[in-house]
N, C-alpha and C positions, 0 to 999 in steps of 0.2 A: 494398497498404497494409494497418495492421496494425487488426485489432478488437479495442479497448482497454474492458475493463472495470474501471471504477473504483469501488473499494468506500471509503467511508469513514466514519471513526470518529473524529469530535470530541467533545471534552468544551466547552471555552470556545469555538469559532471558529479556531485554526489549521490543523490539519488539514484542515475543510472549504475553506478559504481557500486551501491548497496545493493539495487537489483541484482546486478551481475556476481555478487556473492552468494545472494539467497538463491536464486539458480543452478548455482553450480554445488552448493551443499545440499540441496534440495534433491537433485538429480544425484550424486553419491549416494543419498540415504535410499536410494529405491523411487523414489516416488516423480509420474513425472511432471515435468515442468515445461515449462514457456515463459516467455518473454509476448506476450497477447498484442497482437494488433488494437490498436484503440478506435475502434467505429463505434458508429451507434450504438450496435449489438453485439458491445463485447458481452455483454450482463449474461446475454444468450447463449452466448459459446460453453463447449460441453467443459466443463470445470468444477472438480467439487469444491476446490476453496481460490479464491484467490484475494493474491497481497498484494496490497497500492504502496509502491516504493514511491513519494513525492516530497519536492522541496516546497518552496512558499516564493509566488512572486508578488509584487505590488503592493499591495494593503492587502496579503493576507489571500492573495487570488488562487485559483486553482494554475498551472501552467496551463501552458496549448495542448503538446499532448494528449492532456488527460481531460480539456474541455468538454470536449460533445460529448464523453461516456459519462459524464461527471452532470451535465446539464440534465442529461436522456434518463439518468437516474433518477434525479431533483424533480424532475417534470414531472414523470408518469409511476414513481415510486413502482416498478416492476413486481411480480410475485415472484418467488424463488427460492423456491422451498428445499430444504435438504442441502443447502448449502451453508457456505462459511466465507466471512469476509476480515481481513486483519490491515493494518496500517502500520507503516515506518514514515512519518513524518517529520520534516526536515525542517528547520525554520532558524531565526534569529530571535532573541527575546528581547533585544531591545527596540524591537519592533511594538513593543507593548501588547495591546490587545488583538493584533492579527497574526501573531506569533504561531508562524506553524499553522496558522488558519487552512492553507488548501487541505491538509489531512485531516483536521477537526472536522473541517464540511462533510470528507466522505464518512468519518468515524458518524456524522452525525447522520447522515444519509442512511446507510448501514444499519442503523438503529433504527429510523424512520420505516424499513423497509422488513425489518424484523430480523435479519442477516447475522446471527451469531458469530461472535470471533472466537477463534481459536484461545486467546490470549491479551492481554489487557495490549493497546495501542505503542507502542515505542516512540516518543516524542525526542528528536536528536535537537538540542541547543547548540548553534553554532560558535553561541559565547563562551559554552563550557567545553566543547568539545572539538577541535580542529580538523578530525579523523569522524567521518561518519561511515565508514567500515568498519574502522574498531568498534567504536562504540554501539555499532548494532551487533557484534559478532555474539556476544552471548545471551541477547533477544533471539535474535536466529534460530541458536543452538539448542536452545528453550524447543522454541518453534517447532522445527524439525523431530526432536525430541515428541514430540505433543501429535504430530501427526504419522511420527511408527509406532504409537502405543496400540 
């Protein structure tokens, strides 16, 4: 079973809310899970995969929360081998070009780093979708799926 570190970054409540789904499905299927402190070295913490639940603030900013793990990563591009990294990013798209940005940064970090994902990224539109629990629910269930095989 897989050791799921979940980092997240809310501005209003969605994010966390996705979090607190993929947690509790996650922990159902066997495998276990957290809700991860965000320090410097979360990257460090014994986890074989984890999920960045985040919205988008500013032009596209990372939130607070997930700043310093987000920076700590950017900076010193860590090794971290044997692991896996996955993203739910939240965003507006009439935001234009930083639409969902704070997830794209780690999506791109992630890749900078060599971090394979489980599964292509889940970009939630707040234009298209008013419910970002629904709308992640059968990314998840993908997810979950993908890590009892």
């Amino acid at each position: 079973m897989a050791k799921v570190g979940i980092w997240v970054g809310s501005v209003f409540g969605g994010a966390e809310a996705v979090a607190q789904q993929a947690l509790q499905r996650l922990q159902q299927a066997g495998h276990q899970a957290q809700l991860m402190p965000l320090e410097a070295d979360a990257y460090q913490q014994d986890w074989t995969h984890v999920l960045v639940c985040t919205s988008t603030t500013g032009q596209g900013d990372v939130p607070d929360p997930l700043n310093l793990v987000y920076y700590q990563l950017r900076d010193t591009l860590p090794q971290v081998t044997g692991r896996y990294a996955d993203v739910i990013a939240l965003g507006d798209s009439s935001y234009g070009d930083t639409f969902a940005g704070a997830g794209r940064k780690f999506i791109e970090v992630f890749a900078e780093m060599a971090v394979p994902a489980v599964q292509a990224a889940l970009i939630i539109d707040a234009c298209e979708e008013s419910d970002p629990v629904a709308a992640s629910a059968t990314w998840l269930a993908q997810y979950v799926a993908k890590l009892s095989d």
